[in-house]
C-alpha positions, 0 to 999 in steps of 0.5 A: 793217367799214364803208365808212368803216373800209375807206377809212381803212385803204386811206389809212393802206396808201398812206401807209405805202408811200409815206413809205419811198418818199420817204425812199429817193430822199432816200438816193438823192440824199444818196449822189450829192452824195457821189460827186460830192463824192469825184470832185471831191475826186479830180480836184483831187488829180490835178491837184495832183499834176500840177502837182507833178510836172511842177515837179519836172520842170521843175526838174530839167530847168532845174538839171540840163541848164546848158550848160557850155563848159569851156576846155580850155586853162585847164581841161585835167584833166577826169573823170568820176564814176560808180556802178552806176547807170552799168552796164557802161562801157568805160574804154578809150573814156573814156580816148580821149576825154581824161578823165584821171580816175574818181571810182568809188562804193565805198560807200553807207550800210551797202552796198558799190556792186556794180559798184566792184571791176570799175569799179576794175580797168578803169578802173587797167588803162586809165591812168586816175587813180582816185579813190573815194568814200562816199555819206554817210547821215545817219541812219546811223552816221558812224565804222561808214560810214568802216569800211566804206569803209576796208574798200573801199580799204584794199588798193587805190592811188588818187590822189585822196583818199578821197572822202566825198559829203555832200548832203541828196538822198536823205537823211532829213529828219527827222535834226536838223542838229547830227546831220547835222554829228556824223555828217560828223566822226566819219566825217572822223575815223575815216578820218583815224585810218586815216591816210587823206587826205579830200576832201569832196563837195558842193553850194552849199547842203551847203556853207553848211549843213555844210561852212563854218567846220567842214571848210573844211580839206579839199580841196573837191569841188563839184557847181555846174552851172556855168561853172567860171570863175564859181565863185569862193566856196566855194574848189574843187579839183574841180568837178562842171559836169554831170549830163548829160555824154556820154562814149564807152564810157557809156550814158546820162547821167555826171557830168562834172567839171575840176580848178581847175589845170594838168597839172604842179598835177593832178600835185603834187596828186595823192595819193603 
């Protein structure tokens, strides 16, 4: 072999082993731009969850958290609306603060709230005007909703008509409109073939969105987070003016509400 053939065959080596070389940094590299890429993509999503959250956060807190001063002398029927969320709860320290009324949770979808049959018998035993209602899901069944709540109810006395609680939060979005209205009409009527009295609960949005010129005919309960005096349009016979009331015998936040009238209307508008 020459010297000539030695050489050659020495460059060609180093040049085998270097091209490898060369392609793996450029592997190197090519994974690092992408890890950087995938950090950066990671941290954006964080902080757009971030915000998003802290949004809803301060959305909640701005809607949920109203100061509300209600006139007792033009609003003197106050109560209380609660449901298994609220846990164990002392009616008798409700009643010492002068809430007149509870309005307990029977049912919900295809469920019966746990704590109703407790709540119920407490809340009767200290005086209490008890009224009852159903947390409507749109995706379900309107007329089975009503049986299950009828089978709640039906052997039991309240003086507030049976409540059905009609509101988007919670609900499916993808259940159509025309839908969501079918459903509310079929549980309304089959309470009613029951010969049960219906009161509907709801928002300022449920109402122009359900309730408006289709069950205007039935006593309205409002949730509007507001001074009552200010609620003039929908016409209410209930309104719900917080979500973070604070009331002897219940820990944590309740629901608070007032009726529109005096003690003698409370009295003639009550349920016989």
């Amino acid at each position: 072999m020459t010297k000539e053939t030695v050489r050659f065959a020495a460059k060609t080596a180093r040049m085998s082993k270097a091209k490898p070389l060369k392609a793996k940094r450029h592997t190197t590299r090519r994974k690092k731009k992408k890890h950087n890429r995938f950090r950066v993509f990671l941290f954006i999503l964080g902080f757009c969850i971030l915000l998003f959250v802290t949004g809803i956060g301060l959305g909640y807190h701005f809607f949920h958290h109203q100061d509300v001063t209600i006139d007792a002398s033009r609003y003197p029927v106050r109560g209380i609306d609660v449901s298994a969320n609220n846990g164990d709860i002392d009616f008798a320290a409700v009643a010492a603060e002068d809430y007149q009324f509870a309005i307990l949770r029977a049912s919900y979808g295809n469920r019966n709230d746990k704590k109703f049959e407790q709540y119920y018998a407490d809340a009767k035993a200290k005086g209490l005007d008890v009224g009852a209602y159903h947390y409507l899901h749109f995706n379900m069944d309107g007329a089975q909703q009503a049986e299950r709540f009828y089978g709640c109810i039906k052997d039991k006395t309240f003086q507030l008509p049976a409540i059905i609680d009609i509101e988007d939060w919670g609900n499916s979005l993808l259940v159509k409109k025309e839908t969501r209205i079918q459903v509310i009409a079929d549980m309304v009527a089959t309470l009613k073939s029951h010969h049960v009295p219906v009161m509907i609960y709801t928002n300022l949005t449920g109402h122009r969105q359900y309730i408006a010129t289709r069950f205007d005919h039935e006593p309205l309960w409002l949730s509007a987070l507001r001074q009552p005096e200010g609620v003039t349009d929908p016409k209410w016979t209930l309104l719900q003016y917080s979500h973070t009331g604070t009331v002897g015998g219940i820990k944590g936040d309740v629901d608070l509400n007032v009726f529109t009238g005096s003690q003698n209307e409370w009295k003639q508008w009550m349920v016989k």
